[in-house]
C-alpha positions as CSV (number, residue, x, y, z in Angstrom):
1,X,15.2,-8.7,11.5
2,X,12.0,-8.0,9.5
3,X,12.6,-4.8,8.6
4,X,13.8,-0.8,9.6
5,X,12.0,2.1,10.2
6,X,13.1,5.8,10.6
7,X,10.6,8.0,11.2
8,X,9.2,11.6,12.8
9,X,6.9,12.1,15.2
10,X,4.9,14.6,17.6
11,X,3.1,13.0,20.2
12,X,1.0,14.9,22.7
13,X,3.8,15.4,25.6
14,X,1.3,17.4,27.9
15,X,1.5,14.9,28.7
16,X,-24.0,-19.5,-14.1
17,X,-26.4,-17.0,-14.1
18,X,-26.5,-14.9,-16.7
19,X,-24.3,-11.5,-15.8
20,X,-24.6,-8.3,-17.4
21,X,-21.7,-5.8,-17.2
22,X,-21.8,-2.2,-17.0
23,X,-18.7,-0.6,-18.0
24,X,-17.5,3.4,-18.3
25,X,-16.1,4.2,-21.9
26,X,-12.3,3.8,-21.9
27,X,-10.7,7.4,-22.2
28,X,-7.0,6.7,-23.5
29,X,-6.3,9.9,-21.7
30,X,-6.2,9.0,-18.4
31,X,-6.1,5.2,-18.7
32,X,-2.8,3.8,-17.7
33,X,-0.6,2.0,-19.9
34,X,-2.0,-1.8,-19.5
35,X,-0.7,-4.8,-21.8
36,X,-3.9,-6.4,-22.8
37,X,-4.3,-9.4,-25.2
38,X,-7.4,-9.1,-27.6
39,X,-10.2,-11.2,-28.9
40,X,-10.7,-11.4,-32.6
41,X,-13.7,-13.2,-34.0
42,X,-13.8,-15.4,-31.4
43,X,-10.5,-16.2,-31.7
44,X,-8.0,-15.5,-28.7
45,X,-4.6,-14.0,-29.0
46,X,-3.6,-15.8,-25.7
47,X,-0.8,-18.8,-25.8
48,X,-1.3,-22.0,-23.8
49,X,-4.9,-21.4,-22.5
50,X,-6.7,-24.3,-21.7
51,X,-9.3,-25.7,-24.5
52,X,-13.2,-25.9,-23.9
53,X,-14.4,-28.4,-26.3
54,X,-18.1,-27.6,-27.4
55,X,-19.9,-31.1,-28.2
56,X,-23.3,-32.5,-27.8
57,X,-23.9,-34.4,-25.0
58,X,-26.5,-37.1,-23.9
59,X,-28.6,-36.6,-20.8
60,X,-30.6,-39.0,-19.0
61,X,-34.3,-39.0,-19.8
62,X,-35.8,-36.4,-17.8
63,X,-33.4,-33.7,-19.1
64,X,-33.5,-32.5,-22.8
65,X,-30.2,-33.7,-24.6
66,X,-27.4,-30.9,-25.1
67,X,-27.6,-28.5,-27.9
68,X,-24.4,-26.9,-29.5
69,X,-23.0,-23.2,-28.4
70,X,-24.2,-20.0,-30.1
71,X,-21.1,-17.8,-31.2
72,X,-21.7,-14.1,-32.0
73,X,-19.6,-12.5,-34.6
74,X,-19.8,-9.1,-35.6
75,X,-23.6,-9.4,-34.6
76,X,-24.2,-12.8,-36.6
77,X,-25.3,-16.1,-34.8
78,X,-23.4,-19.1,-36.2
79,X,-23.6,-22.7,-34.5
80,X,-21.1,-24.2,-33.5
81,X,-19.7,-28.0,-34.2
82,X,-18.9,-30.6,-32.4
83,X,-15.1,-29.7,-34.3
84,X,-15.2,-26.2,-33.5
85,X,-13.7,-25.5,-30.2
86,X,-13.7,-21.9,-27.7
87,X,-10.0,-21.2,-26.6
88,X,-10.1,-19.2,-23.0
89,X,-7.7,-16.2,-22.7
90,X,-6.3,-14.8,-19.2
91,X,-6.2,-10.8,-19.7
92,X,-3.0,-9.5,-18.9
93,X,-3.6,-6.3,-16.7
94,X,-0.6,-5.4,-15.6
95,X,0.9,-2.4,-15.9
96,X,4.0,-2.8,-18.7
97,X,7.3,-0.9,-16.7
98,X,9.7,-1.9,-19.4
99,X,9.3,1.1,-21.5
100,X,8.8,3.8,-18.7
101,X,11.2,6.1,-17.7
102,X,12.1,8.6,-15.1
103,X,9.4,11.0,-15.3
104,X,6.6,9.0,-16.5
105,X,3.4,9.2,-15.2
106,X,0.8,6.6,-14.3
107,X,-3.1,7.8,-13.7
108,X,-4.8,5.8,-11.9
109,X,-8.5,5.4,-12.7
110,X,-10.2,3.6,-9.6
111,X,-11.6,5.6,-6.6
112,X,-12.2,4.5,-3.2
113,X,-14.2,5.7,-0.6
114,X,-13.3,4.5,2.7
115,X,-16.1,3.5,5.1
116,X,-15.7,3.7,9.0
117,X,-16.6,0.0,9.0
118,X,-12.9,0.1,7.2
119,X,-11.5,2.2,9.6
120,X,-12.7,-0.2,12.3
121,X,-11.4,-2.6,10.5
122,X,-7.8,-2.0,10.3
123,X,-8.0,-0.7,14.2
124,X,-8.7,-4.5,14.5
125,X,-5.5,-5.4,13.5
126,X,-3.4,-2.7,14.5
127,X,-3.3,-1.4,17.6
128,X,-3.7,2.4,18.7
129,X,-4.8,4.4,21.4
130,X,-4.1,8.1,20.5
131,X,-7.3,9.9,20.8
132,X,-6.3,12.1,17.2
133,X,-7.4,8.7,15.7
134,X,-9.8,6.9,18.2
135,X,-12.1,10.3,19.7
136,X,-14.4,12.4,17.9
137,X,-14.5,14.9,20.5
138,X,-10.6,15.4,21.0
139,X,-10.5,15.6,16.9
140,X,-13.2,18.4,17.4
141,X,-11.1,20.6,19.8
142,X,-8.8,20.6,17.7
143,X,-10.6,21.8,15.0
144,X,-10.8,18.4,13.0
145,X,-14.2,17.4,11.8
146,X,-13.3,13.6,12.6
147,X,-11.3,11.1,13.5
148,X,-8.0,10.8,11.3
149,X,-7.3,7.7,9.4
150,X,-3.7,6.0,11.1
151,X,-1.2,7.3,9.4
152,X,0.3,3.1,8.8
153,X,-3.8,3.2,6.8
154,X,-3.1,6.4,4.7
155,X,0.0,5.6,3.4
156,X,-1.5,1.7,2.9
157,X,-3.8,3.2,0.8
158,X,-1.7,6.0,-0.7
159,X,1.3,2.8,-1.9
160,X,-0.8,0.0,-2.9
161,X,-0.3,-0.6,-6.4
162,X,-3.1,-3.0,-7.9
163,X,-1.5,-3.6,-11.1
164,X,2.1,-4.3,-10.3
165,X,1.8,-7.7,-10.5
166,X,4.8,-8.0,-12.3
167,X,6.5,-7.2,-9.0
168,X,9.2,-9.4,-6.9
169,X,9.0,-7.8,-3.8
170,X,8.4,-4.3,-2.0
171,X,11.8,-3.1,-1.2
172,X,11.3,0.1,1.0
173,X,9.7,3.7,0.9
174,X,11.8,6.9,1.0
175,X,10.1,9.6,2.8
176,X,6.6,10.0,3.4
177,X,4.6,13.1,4.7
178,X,1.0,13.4,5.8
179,X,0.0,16.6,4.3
180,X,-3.4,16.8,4.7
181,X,-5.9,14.9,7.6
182,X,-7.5,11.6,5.6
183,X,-11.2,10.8,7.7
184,X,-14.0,8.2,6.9
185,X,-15.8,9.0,4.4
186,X,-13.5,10.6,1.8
187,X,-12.9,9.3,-1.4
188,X,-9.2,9.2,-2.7
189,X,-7.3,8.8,-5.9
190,X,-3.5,8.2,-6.7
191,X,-1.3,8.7,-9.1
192,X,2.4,7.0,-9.2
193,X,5.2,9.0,-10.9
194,X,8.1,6.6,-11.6
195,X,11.5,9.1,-9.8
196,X,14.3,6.9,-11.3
197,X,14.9,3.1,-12.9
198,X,18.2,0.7,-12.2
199,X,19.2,-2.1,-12.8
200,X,20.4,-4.3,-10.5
201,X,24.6,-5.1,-10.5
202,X,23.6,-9.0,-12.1
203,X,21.7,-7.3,-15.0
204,X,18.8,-9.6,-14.5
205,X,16.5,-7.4,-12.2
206,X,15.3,-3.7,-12.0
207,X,14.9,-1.5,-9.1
208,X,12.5,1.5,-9.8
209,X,11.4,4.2,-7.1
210,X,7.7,5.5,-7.3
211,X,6.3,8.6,-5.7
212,X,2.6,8.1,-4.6
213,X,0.6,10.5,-4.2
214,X,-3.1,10.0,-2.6
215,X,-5.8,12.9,-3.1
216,X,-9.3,13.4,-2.1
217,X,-12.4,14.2,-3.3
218,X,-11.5,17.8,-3.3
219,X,-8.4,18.2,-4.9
220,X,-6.2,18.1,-1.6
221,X,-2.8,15.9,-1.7
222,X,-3.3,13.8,1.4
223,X,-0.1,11.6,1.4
224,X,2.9,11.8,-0.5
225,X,5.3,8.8,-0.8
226,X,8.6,7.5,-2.6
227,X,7.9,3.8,-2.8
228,X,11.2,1.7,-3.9
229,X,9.5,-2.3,-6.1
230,X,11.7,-4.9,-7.6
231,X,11.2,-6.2,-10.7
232,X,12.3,-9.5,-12.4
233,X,13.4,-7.9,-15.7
234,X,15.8,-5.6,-16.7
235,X,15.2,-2.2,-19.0
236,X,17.6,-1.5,-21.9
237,X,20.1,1.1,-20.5
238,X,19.2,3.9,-22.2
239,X,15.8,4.0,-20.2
240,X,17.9,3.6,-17.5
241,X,17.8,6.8,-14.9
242,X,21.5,5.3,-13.5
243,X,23.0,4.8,-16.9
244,X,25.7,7.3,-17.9
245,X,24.4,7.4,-21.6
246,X,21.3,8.6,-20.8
247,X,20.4,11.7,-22.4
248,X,17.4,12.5,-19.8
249,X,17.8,14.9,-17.9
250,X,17.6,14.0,-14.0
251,X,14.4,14.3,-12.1
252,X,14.6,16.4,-9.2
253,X,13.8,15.5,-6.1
254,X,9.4,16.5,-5.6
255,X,9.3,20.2,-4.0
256,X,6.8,19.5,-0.7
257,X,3.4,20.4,-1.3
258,X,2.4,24.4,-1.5
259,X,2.8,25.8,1.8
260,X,4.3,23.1,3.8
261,X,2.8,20.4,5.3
262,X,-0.6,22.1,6.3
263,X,-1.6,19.0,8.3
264,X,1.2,19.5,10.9
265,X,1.1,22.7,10.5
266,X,-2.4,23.1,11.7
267,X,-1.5,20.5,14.8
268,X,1.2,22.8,15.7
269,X,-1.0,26.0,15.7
270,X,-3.4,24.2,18.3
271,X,-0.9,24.2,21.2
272,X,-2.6,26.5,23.1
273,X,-5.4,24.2,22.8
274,X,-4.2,21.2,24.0
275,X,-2.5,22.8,27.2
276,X,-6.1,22.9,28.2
277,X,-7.0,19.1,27.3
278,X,-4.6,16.9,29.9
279,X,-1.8,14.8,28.4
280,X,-2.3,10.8,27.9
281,X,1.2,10.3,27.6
282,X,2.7,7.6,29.7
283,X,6.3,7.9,29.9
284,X,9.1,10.4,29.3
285,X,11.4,9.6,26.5
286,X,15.5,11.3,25.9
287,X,17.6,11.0,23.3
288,X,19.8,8.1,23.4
289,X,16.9,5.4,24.9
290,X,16.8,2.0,23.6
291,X,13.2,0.7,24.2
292,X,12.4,-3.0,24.1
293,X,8.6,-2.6,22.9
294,X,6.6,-5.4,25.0
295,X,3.5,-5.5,22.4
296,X,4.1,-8.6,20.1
297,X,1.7,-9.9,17.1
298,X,1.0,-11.4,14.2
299,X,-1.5,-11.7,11.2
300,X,-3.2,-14.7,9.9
301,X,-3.4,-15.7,6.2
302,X,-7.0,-14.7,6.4
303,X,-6.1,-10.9,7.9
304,X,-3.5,-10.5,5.4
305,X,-6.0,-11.4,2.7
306,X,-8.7,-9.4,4.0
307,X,-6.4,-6.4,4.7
308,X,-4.7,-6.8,1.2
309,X,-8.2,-6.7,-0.4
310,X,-8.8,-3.3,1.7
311,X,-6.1,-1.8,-0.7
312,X,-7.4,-3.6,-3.7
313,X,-3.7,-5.7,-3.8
314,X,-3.7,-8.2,-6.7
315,X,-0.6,-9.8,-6.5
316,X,-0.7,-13.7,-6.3
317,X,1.8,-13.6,-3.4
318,X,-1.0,-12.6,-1.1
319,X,-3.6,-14.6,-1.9
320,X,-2.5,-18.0,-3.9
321,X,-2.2,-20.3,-1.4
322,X,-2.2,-23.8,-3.8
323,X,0.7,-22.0,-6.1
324,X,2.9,-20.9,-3.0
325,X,3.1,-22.6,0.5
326,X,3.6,-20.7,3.6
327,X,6.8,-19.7,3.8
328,X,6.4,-18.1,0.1
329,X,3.4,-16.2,1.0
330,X,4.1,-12.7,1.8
331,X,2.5,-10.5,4.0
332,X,2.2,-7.0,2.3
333,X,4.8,-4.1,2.6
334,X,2.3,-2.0,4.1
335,X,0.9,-4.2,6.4
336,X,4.7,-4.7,7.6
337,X,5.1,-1.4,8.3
338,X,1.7,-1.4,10.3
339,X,2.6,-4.6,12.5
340,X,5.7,-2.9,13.2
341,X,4.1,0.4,14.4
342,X,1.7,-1.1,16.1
343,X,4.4,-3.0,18.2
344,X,5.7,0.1,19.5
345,X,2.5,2.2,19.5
346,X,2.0,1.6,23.3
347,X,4.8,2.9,24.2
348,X,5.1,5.7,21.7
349,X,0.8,7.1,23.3
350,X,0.5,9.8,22.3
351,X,1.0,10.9,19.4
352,X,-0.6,13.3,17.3
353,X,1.4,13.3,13.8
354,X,4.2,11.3,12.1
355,X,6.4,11.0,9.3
356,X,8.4,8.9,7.8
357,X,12.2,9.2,6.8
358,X,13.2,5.9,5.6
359,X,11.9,1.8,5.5
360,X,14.1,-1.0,4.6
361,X,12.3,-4.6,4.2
362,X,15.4,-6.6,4.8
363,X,13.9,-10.0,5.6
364,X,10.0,-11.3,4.3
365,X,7.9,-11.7,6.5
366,X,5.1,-14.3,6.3
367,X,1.5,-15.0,7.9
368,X,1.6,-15.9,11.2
369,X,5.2,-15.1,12.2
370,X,5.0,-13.1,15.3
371,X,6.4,-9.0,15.0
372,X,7.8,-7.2,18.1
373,X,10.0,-4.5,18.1
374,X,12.8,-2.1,19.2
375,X,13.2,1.5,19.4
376,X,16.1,4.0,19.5
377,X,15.3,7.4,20.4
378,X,17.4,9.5,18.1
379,X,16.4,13.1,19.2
380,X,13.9,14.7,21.2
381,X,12.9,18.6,20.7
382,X,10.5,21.0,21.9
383,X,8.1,22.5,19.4
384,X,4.9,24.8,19.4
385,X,5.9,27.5,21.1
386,X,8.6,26.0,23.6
387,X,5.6,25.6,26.3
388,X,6.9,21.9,26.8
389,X,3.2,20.7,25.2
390,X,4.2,19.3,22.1
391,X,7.6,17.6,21.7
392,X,9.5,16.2,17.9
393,X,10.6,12.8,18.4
394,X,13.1,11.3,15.8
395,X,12.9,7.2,16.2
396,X,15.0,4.4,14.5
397,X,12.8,1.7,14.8
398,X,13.5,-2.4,13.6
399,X,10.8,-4.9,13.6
400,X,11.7,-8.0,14.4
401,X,10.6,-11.0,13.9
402,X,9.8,-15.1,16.3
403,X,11.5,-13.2,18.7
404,X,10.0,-12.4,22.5
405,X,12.4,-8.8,22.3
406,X,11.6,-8.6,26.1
407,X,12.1,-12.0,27.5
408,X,15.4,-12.6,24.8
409,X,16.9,-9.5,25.0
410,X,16.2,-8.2,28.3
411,X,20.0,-8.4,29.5
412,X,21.8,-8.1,26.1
């Protein structure tokens, strides 16, 4: 068992060279809170970095011998000895979580604007067929000015955090709601607001639930999700959300966004509309069906790599191959959650919206282990109008991993 999924949908039932670096100024303001070691006079802060000797060295006779490095401080050239030495320093990054509390804010400074060639991308991998996200045309009639990026993309994009490095392992999101259609060509933002900090019962680990938010270009909160991250430290307990002397007050629960979820909304309003355009769907789904998804697959080291860099993931998990061996690499949480929609998407055509209520990670998952899946229909209702066109499925879905869940669990 890789991991469990509850979720809401509506499907469409109608049926060297020298470098120079450019750099904005640092405003303080909206900078998040980053531990950083500094360089003083050419002297580095840093403990343990490897030593680069400076010394003259003799070349053969048709290359002029080796002169000594030029140091710069404060503007000044000074020479450098063969006794005088240049210590390297790794810059630490990271976002520092041990001093945030419930309530705290981080603002995130990068921007992204996806590219269709990224969209295309990530269809590569994942498979999907419903015309909201794969026709222009259908997204027209319905009064979209493009495709929509996958919902599994969106909320990639929305929960990758690229300076959580400190991070053991992605635990699970809480719920998730596409509020407002994400297409090719925006540019997006996030900001992660940290909901509540515990630590774990052995005292040696801390559990702390984000809510990401991802906005475009023009203000609009696209995605909003509760992400849940373990750490390998522990906060003192009065930062603690869960401890008892903590004088903070609670955070409430994050009202949805003003009026609603417009994005599902606007589907819903377009009923009438799609009466007119002839349903794709394949099969009719009740309440109380236990589907055995036959669409099975995997990612490769490279993918993962390739799709982690997509999100502009960091964490040495994904990418350090010579520190970890293959069954230590991980493939990323939201990549997870993709493979494991995209077992079931098949079945599931169409659909024109989802949400999310709940994902557990209960096992890791690692590149090239092979995902199928399983899905429990938990409730089927009419909505939009009660014409039959549009119908509210509520799935329990668990990804599963090596397994053929067709061939191994055809008579169980």
């Amino acid at each position: 068992l890789t991991m469990t999924l509850g979720r809401s949908m509506i499907p469409l039932r109608l049926f060297t060279n020298r470098s120079i670096g450019l750099f904005a100024r640092s405003n303080s303001k909206t900078q998040p809170r980053f531990r950083s070691s500094a360089v003083i006079n050419g002297h580095s802060s840093a403990v343990g970095a490897p030593t680069v000797h400076v010394h003259d060295e003799t070349q053969s006779s048709s290359f002029p011998k080796a002169t000594t490095a030029t140091i710069t401080d404060n503007g000044k050239d000074k020479s450098a000895s063969s006794a005088d030495t240049i210590q390297g320093e790794v810059l630490d990054l990271a976002a520092d979580l041990r001093t945030f509390r419930a309530g705290d804010k981080l603002e995130i400074p990068y921007e992204l604007t996806v590219s269709e060639s990224m969209q295309d991308f990530w269809h590569s991998a994942f498979h999907a067929q419903d015309r909201i996200h794969t026709s222009r045309p259908f997204c027209r009639k319905m009064g979209l000015q493009d495709r929509v990026l996958p919902f599994s993309l969106a909320l990639f994009l929305c929960s990758s955090m690229t300076h959580e490095d400190a991070a053991r392992i992605h635990v699970g999101y809480g719920p998730v709601k596409y509020t407002w259609p994400c297409f090719a060509g925006d540019t997006f933002t996030k900001t992660f607001t940290v909901e509540s900090i515990r630590n774990t019962s052995d005292g040696n680990h801390s559990l702390i639930q984000f809510q990401c938010d991802l906005i475009n270009q023009r203000g609009r909160l696209c995605m909003r999700a509760d992400k849940r991250m373990l750490f390998e430290f522990s906060v003192p307990e009065p930062l603690s959300s869960s401890s008892s002397t903590s004088k903070r007050p609670k955070l409430e629960p994050t009202a949805d966004p003003p009026k609603g979820n417009l994005f599902r909304d606007h589907l819903l309003s377009k009923s009438h509309v799609l009466s007119g355009l002839q349903s794709h769907s394949l099969a009719e789904l009740r309440k109380g069906q236990l589907i055995l998804h036959s669409l099975k697959r995997s990612l490769t080291f490279t993918q993962c790599q390739q799709l982690a860099s997509l999100a502009r993931l960091t964490h040495e998990k994904h990418f350090d191959s010579r520190k970890y061996d293959t069954t230590e690499l991980l493939v990323p949480g939201g990549l997870v959650l993709g493979i494991t929609m995209n077992a079931s998407a098949r079945d599931f055509h169409e659909g024109l919206h989802e949400e999310i209520l709940n994902v557990n990670y209960v096992n890791a998952l690692h590149p090239g282990n092979m995902v199928g899946a399983i899905s429990y229909i938990q409730n089927v209702e009419d909505v939009g109008g009660g014409a039959g066109d549009l119908q509210m499925i509520t799935v329990r879905t668990l990804g599963i991993k090596n397994l053929d869940v067709v061939k191994d669990l055809e008579r169980v």
